[in-house]
N, C-alpha and C positions, 0 to 999 in steps of 0.2 A: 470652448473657453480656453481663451492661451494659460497653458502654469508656469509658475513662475521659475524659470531656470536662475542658479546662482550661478554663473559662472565661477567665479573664484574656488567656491566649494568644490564643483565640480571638475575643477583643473587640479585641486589638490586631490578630488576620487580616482582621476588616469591618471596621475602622477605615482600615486600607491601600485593600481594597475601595472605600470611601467615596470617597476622594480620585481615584481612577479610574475612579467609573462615574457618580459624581454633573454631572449636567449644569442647570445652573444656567437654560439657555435652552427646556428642555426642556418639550412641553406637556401638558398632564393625559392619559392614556390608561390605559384599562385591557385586557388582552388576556392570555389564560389560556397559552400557547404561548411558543414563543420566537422566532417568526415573526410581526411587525407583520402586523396585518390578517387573519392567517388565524386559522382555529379559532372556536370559540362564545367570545360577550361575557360582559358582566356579568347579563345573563336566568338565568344557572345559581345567582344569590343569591337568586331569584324578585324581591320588591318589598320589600326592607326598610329599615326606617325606621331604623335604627343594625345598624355594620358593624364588626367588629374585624378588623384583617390584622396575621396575627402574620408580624415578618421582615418590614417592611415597606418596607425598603430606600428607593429613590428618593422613596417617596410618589405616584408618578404614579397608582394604582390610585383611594387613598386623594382623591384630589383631585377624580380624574373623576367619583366617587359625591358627592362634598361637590359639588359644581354639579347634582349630581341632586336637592337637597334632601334626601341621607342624611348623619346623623350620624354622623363617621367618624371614627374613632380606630384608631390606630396603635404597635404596639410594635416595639423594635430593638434587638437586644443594641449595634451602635457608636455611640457618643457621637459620632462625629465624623457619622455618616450622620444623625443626631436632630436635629444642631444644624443642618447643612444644609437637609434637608428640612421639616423644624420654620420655620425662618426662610421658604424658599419658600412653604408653604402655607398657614402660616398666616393670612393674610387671608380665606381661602377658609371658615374654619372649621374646618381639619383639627386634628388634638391626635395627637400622638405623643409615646411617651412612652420613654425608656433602660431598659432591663431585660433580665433574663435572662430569657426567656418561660415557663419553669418558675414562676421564683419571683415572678413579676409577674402571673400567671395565678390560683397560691396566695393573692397580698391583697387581688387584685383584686375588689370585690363586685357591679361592673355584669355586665349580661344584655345581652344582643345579640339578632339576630333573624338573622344571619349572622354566621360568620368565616371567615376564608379565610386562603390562601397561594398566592403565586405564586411559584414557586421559592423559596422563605424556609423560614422556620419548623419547618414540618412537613417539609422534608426534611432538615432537621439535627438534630430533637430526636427521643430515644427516643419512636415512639409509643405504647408499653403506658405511658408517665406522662403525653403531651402529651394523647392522646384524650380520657381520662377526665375532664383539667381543662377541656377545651375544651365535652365536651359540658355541665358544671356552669355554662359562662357563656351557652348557649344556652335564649333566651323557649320555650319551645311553640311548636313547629311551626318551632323553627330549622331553619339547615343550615347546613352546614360543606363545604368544597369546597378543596380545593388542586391544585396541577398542580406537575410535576418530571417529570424525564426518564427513561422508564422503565428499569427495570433492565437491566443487559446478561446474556445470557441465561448462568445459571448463578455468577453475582455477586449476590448476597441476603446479608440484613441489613445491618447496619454496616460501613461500608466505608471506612476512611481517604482522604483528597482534601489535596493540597499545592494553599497556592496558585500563581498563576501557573508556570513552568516547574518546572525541576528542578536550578535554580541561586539560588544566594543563603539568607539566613536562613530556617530550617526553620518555614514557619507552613504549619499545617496545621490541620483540623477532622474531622468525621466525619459522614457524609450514612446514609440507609437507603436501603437499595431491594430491593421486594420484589415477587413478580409481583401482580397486579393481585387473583386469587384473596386473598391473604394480607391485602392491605391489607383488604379486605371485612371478613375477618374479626374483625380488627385492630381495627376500628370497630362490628362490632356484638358484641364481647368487651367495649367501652367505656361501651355503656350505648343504642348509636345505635337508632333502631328499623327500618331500612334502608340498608344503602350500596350504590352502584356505581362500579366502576373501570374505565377504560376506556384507550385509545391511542387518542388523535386523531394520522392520520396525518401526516407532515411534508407539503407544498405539493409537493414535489420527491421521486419514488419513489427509496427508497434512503436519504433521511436520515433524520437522528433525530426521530421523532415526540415527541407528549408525552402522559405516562398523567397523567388528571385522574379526579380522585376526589371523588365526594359523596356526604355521607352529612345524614340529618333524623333529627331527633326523635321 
């Protein structure tokens, strides 16, 4: 059963986001986990020559591949994260651009050779509408890769998420999570010609790993 996203609301909840996660001094990095340094790199994009990150939040991913000599472009439903990270990387060649990844995916007519997500995107948006647009903007022989925190076991589909505590004005959005099987299927229901989903484990036994998924053409 679809829930109901607000957008508006939720462009004002990563707009809050923004002003507290964006670091201004911060250096390009890309890393699939939520753990600096640990987990596989940017090799899971194989070698491509233009890159889309939907959810692209800080832009660090976005920057590290634009010094690789990849063409990288960037979507973000907050205006205020766009204009941050826009201003930072741009000298770089990055392009990011405000949108609601649904309806920005729809006008959008470029191809890619990669897209991805690091905690962004694809764990906020319904993937029976986000897949099928995603795979429409993938060259031959693309792939598509995102990472989020696996489900907690017996908590699947749509899941309501407040931000920070359990005080103050009610912002809130709505994440998926689903065991690693589902997503698979999720992705070749979409159009993919193979996925795999996986849990790379956390550094430290006992925390929370991260399930990374990719799927190709």
């Amino acid at each position: 059963m679809p829930v109901p996203h607000d957008i508006p609301a939720e462009t004002e909840l990563w707009d809050a986001f923004a002003n507290s996660a964006f670091d201004a001094e911060a250096e390009p990095s890309f890393c699939w986990t939520q753990y600096a340094g640990h987990g596989p790199g940017p090799e899971l994009l194989g070698s491509p020559e233009s890159v889309l990150e939907i959810g692209c939040g800080t832009g660090r991913a976005l920057a590290y591949l634009s010094q690789q000599g990849v063409k990288a472009t960037g979507v973000d439903l907050s205006p205020r994260m766009v204009q941050l990270a826009g201003e930072r990387w741009a000298p770089l060649g990055v392009r990011i651009e405000q949108a609601e990844v649904l309806d920005w995916l729809a006008a959008d007519e470029g191809q890619y050779d990669a897209v991805y997500s690091i905690f962004g995107a694809a764990w906020f948006t319904n993937p029976s509408r986000l897949f099928p647009l995603v795979r429409q903007h993938l060259a031959p022989g693309g792939v598509f890769v995102f990472s989020q925190p696996p489900a907690i076991p017996g908590a699947y589909g749509p899941q309501g998420m407040y931000k920070g505590g359990f005080a103050g004005k009610a912002m809130f959005t709505y994440r998926y999570s689903y065991k690693p099987a589902v997503w698979e299927r999720h992705l070749l229901r979409a159009g993919f010609a193979d996925a795999e989903a996986r849990v790379v484990d956390a550094p430290k036994a006992g925390h929370i790993g991260t399930l990374i998924v990719r799927a190709t053409t």
